[in-house]
C-alpha positions as CSV (number, residue, x, y, z in Angstrom):
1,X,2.7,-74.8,51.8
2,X,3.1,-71.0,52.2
3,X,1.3,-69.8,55.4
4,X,3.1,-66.1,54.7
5,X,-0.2,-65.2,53.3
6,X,-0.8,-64.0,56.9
7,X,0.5,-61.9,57.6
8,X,0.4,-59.9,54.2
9,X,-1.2,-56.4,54.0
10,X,-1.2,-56.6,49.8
11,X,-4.3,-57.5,48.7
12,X,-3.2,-59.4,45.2
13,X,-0.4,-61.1,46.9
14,X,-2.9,-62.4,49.7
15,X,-4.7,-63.5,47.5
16,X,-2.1,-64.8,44.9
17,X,-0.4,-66.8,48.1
18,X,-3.7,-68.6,49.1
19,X,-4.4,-69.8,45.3
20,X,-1.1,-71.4,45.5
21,X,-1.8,-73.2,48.3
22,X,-5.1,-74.7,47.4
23,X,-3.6,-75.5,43.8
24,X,-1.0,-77.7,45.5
25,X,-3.2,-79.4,47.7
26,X,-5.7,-80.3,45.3
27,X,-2.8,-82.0,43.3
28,X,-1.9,-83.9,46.5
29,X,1.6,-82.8,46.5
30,X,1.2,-82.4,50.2
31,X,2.0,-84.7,52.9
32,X,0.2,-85.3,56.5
33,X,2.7,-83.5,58.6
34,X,2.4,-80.4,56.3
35,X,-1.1,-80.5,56.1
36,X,-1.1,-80.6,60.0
37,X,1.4,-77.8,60.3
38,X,-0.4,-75.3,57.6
39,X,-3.8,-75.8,58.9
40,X,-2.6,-75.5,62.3
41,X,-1.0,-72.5,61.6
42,X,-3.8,-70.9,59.4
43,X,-6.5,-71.8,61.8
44,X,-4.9,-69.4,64.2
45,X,-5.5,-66.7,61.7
46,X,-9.1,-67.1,60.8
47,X,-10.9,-63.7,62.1
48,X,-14.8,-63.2,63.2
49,X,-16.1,-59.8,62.1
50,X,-18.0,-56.9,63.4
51,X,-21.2,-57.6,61.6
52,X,-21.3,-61.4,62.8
53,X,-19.0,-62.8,65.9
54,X,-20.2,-66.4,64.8
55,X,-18.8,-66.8,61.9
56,X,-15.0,-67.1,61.1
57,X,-13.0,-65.8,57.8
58,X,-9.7,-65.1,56.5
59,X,-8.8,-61.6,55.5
60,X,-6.6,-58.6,56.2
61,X,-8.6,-55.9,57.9
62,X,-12.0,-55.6,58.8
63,X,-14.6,-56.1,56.3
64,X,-17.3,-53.2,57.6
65,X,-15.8,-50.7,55.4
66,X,-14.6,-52.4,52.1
67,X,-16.7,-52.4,49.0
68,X,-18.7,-55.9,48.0
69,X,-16.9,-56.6,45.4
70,X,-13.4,-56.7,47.1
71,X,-15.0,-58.3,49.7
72,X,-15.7,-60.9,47.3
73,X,-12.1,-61.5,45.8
74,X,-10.2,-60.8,49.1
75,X,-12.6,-62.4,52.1
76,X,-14.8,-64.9,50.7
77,X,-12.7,-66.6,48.0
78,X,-9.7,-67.1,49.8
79,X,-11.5,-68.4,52.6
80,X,-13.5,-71.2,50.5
81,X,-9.8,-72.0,49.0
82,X,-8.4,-72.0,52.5
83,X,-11.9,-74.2,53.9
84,X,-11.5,-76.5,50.3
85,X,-7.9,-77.4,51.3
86,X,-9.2,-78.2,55.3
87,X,-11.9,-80.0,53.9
88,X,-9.6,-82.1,51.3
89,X,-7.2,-82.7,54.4
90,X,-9.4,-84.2,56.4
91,X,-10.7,-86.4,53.8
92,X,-7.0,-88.0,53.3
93,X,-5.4,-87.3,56.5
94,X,-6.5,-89.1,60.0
95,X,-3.8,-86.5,61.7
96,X,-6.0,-83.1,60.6
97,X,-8.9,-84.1,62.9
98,X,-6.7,-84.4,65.7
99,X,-5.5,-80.7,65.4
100,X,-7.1,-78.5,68.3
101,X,-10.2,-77.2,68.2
102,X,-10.5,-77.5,64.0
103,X,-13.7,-79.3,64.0
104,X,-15.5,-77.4,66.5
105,X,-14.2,-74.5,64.7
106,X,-15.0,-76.1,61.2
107,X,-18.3,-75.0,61.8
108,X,-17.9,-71.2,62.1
109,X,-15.7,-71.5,59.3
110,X,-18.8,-73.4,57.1
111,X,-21.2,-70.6,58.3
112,X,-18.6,-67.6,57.3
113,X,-18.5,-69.5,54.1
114,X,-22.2,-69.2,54.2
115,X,-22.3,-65.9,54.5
116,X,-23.1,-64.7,51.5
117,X,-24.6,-67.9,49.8
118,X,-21.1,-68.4,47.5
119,X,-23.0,-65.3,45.6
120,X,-20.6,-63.0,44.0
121,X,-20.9,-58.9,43.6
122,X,-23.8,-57.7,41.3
123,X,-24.6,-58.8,38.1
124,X,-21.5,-61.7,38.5
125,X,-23.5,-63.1,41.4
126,X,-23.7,-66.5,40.0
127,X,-20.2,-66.1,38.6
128,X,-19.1,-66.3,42.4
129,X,-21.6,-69.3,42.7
130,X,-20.0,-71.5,40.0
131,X,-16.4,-70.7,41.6
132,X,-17.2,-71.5,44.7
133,X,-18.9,-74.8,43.9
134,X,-15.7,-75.1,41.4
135,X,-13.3,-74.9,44.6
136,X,-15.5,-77.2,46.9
137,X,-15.6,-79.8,43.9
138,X,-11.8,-79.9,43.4
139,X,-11.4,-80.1,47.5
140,X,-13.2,-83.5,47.6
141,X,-16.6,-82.0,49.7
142,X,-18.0,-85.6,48.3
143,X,-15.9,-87.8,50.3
144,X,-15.7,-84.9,52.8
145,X,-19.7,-85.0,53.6
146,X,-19.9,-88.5,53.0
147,X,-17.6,-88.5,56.4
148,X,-18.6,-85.8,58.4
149,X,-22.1,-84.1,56.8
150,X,-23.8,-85.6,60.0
151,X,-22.0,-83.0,62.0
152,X,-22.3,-80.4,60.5
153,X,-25.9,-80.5,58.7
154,X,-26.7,-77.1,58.1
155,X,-23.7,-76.7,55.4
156,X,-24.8,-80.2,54.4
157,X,-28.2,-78.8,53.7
158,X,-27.0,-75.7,52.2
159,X,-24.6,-77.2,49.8
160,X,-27.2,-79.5,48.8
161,X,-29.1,-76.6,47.8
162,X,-25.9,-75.2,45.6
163,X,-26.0,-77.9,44.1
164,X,-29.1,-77.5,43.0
165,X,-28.8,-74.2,41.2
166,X,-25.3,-75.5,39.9
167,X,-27.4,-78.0,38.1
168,X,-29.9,-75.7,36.6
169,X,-27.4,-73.3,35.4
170,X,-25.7,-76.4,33.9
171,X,-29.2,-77.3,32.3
172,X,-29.9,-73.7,30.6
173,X,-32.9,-73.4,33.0
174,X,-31.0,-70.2,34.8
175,X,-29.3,-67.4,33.5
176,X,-27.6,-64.4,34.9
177,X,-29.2,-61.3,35.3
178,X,-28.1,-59.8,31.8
179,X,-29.2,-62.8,30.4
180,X,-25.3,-64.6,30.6
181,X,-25.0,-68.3,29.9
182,X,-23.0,-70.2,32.1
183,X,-24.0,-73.4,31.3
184,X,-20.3,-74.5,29.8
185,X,-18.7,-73.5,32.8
186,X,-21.4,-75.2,34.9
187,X,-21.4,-78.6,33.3
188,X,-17.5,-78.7,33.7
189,X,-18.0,-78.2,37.5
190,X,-21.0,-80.6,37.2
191,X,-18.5,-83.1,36.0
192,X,-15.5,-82.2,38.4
193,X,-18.4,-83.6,40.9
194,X,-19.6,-86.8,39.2
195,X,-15.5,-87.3,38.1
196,X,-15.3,-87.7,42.2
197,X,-18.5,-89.8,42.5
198,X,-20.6,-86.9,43.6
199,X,-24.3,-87.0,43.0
200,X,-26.6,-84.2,42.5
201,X,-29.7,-84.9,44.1
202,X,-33.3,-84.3,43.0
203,X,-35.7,-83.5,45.2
């Protein structure tokens, strides 16, 4: 696992570094006492920002004065990879929830990745949706919530609600704002989830 990533001030290799990382987690090529190292490490890193101190993110500068859609691809994706590979570490690893202060800090890290609703920039908005739910899917948020959803209810209830537009994009009931059909794309997540026994519940 590459924690270099932090302290790297270009953008595409930021971001380059943290897909790596999440791409060898999720094929468990990791062991416990990397996984304890790297998030240990990377915890240390996460920032608040100046438009919310409650929330916590991963990124290079300040966020105030950088367009939405960079904010997108260099804030709020790398941080649900970054959350995804937490997540998929303490779903395997007894060790990760004994790392110091992660799961009170777990949940400013759920409510940065709240922040925006997993929405992307614009007319992509639900592009950013279906990639986010994509990431949280191959990170194992089933077995994760099935664990530890008691604790930290508010994501609980706002993935649920994800989940929910995930479905009716995968349905054809929702399209993009030019009309765009993601329903391919949204059954394949749809099927990353019920591949890990992940329900999508009706309400």
């Amino acid at each position: 696992m590459n924690t270099n990533f932090i302290n790297e001030n270009k953008p595409d290799k930021f971001l380059e570094i943290v897909k790596e990382n999440f791409e060898e987690y999720i094929e468990n090529k990791v062991s416990e006492a990397e996984s304890v190292n790297f998030i240990s490490t990377v915890l240390k890193a996460a920032k608040r920002t100046e438009h919310n101190s409650k929330i916590l993110l991963w990124h290079m500068e300040d966020i105030s004065d950088m367009p939405d859609d960079a904010r997108v691809m260099y804030i709020y994706e790398p941080t649900y990879m970054i959350t995804g590979i937490i997540v998929h570490a303490l779903t395997k690893y007894n060790g990760v929830k004994k790392i110091p202060g992660l799961l009170d800090q777990l949940s400013k890290i759920f409510a940065g990745c709240m922040d925006r609703d997993f929405m992307g920039h614009g007319y992509e908005d639900l592009e950013g949706l279906i990639f986010a739910m994509e990431i949280f899917a191959k990170a194992n948020i089933k077995e994760f919530l099935k664990k530890y959803g008691s604790d930290y209810p508010e994501f609980a209830s706002f993935f649920q609600s994800r989940k929910e537009i995930l479905k009716e994009l995968a349905d054809g009931n929702m399209k993009g704002a030019w009309g765009q059909d993601y329903s391919k794309w949204a059954r394949v997540v749809m099927n990353c989830f019920k591949k890990r026994g992940y329900i999508i519940v009706a309400k």
